[in-house]
N, C-alpha and C positions, 0 to 999 in steps of 0.2 A: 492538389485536390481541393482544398479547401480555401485555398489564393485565389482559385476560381469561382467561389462562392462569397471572394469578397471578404476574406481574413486573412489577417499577415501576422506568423508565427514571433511570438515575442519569450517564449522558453519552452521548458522542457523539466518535468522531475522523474528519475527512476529513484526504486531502493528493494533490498530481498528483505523479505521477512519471514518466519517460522512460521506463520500464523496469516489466517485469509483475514483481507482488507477489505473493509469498505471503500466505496467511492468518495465519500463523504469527505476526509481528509483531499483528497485531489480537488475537488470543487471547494474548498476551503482556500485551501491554496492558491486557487484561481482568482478566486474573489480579492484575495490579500494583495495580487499584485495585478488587477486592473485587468483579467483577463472577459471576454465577451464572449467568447465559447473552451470548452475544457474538452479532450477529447481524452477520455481512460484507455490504456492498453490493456488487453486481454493478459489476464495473470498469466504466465511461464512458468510449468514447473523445472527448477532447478535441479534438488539435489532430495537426500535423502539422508539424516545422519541418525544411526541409533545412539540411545542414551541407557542411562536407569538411572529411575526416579525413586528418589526412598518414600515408602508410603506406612505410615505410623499409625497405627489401630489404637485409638483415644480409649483410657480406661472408665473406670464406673465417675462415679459423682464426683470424687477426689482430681479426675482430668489424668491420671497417671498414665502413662505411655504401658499399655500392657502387650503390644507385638509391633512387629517392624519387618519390612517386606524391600528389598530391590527390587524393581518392578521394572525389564527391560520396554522401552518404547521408544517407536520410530517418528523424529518429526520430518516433516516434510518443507521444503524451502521454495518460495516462490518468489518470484519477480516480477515487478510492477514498475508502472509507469503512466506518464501524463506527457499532454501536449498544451500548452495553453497559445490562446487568440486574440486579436482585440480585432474591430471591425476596421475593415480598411475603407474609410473612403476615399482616397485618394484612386482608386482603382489598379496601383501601382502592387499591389503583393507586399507591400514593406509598412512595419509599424511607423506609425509618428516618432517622430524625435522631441 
């Protein structure tokens, strides 16, 4: 699709994370290694794992712990991903060497 537009694929980064990502790390990334266009993958949600999180009620002026709660919660786990490009002119679909 995009060899047809005249860019020839030169990598690829995925990774899951607990937590929504910006783009920003991906076009980061792009830039670091020479790429001409960054294509983002649509997040995938993976999984689901519950936890419990201890959550500590801060006391008066002194700062002393006066309650403490296990607090069950669910994170959510997604997947991501990048394409990166450099412009082809050779017309050929394939990066420079």
């Amino acid at each position: 699709m995009y060899e047809a537009k005249g860019y020839a694929p030169i990598g690829y980064s995925a990774f899951t994370a607990p937590s929504q990502q910006s783009e920003s790390g991906a076009i980061t990334q792009g830039k670091n290694v020479g790429a001409d266009l960054v294509v983002v993958v649509s997040p995938e949600y993976v999984a689901s794992k519950p936890v419990v999180a201890p959550v500590v009620s801060p006391g008066g002026s002194d700062s002393a712990m006066t309650g403490h709660a296990d607090v069950p919660v669910t994170i959510k786990w997604f997947k991501y991903g990048a394409l990166y490009f450099v412009k082809d002119e050779s017309g050929k679909g394939t990066p420079p060497a």
